[in-house]
C-alpha positions in Angstrom: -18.0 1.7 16.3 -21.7 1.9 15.0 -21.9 0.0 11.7 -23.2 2.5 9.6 -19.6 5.0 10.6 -17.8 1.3 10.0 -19.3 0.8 6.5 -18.5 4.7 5.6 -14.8 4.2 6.9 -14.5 1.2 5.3 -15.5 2.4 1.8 -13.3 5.4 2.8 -10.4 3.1 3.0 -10.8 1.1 -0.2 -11.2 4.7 -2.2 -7.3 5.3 -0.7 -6.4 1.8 -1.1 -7.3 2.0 -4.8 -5.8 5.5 -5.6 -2.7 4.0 -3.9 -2.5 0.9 -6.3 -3.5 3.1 -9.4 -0.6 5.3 -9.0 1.7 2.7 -8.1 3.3 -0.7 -9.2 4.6 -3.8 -8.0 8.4 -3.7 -6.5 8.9 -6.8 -8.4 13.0 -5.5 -9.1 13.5 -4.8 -5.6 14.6 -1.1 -6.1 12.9 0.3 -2.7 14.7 -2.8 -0.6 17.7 -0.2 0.6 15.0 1.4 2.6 11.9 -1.1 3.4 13.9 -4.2 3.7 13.4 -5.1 7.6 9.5 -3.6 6.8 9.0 -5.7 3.9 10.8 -9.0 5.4 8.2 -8.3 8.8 5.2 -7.9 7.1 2.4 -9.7 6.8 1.3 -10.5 3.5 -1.9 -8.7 3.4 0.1 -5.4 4.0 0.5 -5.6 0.6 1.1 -1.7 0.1 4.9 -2.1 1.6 6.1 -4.4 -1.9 4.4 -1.1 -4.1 6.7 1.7 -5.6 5.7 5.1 -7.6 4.8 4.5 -11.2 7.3 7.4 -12.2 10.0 8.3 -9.5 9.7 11.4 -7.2 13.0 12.8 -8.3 
């Protein structure tokens, strides 16, 4: 990928990646396991998105 299309992706990305972690929180209860346990227990630690839940439920 030419670097200047890299550098515009990447600062792409870390826009999402920062609207994601504004409008979420830590799963530090667990309360999404029932669904993301095998996920979360496979991950690697820098896919740090998969231990994050919604700052006010969907429902």
């Amino acid at each position: 990928m030419p670097e200047g299309s890299q550098r515009e992706l990447s600062s792409l990305l870390d826009s999402l990646d920062a609207r994601f972690e504004a409008c979420t929180i830590q799963d530090a209860t667990g309360e999404l396991d029932p669904w993301l346990r095998r996920r979360r227990r496979n991950a690697d630690p820098a896919q740090w998105w998969w231990h994050r839940k919604p700052k006010t439920a969907p429902w």
